[in-house]
C-alpha angles and dihedrals in degrees: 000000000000086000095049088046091054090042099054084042094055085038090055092045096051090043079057106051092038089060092038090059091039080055094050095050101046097086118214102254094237093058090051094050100045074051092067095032099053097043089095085058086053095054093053093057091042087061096057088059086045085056097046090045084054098050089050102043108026131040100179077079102042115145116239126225102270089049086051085049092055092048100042085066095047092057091049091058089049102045084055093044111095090180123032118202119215087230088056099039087054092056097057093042091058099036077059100046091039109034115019105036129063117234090254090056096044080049086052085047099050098042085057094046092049079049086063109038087052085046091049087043089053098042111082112240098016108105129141110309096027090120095051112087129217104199127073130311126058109309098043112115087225096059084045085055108057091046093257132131111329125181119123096171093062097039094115093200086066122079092235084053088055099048088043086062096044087059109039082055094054097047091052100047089046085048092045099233099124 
């Protein structure tokens, strides 16, 4: 009786934790909704580390001052923006793409940004999405779907919050506006 007892206890332990993980990794719909619909946001916020990357490494591509200019004023809207929209986030990306930089230095952009992705792809447990929380603060999903605080580039306890930063502080300063 002690060994059936053992046996259903260790049955019942292992029911539970394999409900507890196929509840983790069914992910709630909305979530992974406000996930496709915010990668463009992300992008956005990926580009301001590429540029940064590319002002520190390479200066075939380095931005000129009027480019610095442009994009000075980009990062000043986002930095006062609580809750960026994905209407609004494509707009600057492409004004960006289209309009700022030169096609070398979208080639060096995009170069950086197809490093990483094969660097996120190769890291266990970072796949797309991975830097997008899902607990409190800006850049959490939850926070995107109920229509709260949204702003994932300026979030300074994420990596794109950090090169954001990076960057924006380097703009200024080259600018001198800081």
């Amino acid at each position: 009786m002690k060994n059936f007892t053992r046996i259903l206890v260790a049955s019942l332990v292992m029911l539970l934790a394999v409900q507890a993980l196929s509840a983790q990794t069914s992910p709630d719909p909305a979530i992974q909704k406000a996930r496709e619909e915010t990668v463009v946001i992300f992008d956005l916020g990926r580009m301001f580390g590429y540029l940064n990357a590319m002002e520190k490494d390479t200066k075939v591509t380095a931005l000129s001052n009027a480019q610095l200019i442009k994009l000075y004023d980009i990062m000043i809207e986002l930095r006062g923006t609580k809750r960026i929209e994905v209407s609004r986030a494509k707009t600057l990306l492409t004004t960006i793409e289209d309009s700022i930089l030169t096609p070398a230095q979208l080639m060096a952009a995009d170069k950086l940004a197809a490093a990483k992705e094969a660097e996120r792809t190769t890291v266990p447990g970072s796949g797309a999405g991975a830097n997008s929380s899902t607990s409190g603060g800006s850049s959490s999903l939850p926070s995107y779907v109920s229509g709260g605080d949204f702003n994932p580039i300026i979030d300074p306890t994420k990596t794109m919050g950090q090169d954001f930063t990076a960057f924006f502080d380097y703009t200024a300063k080259k600018l001198g506006r800081k």
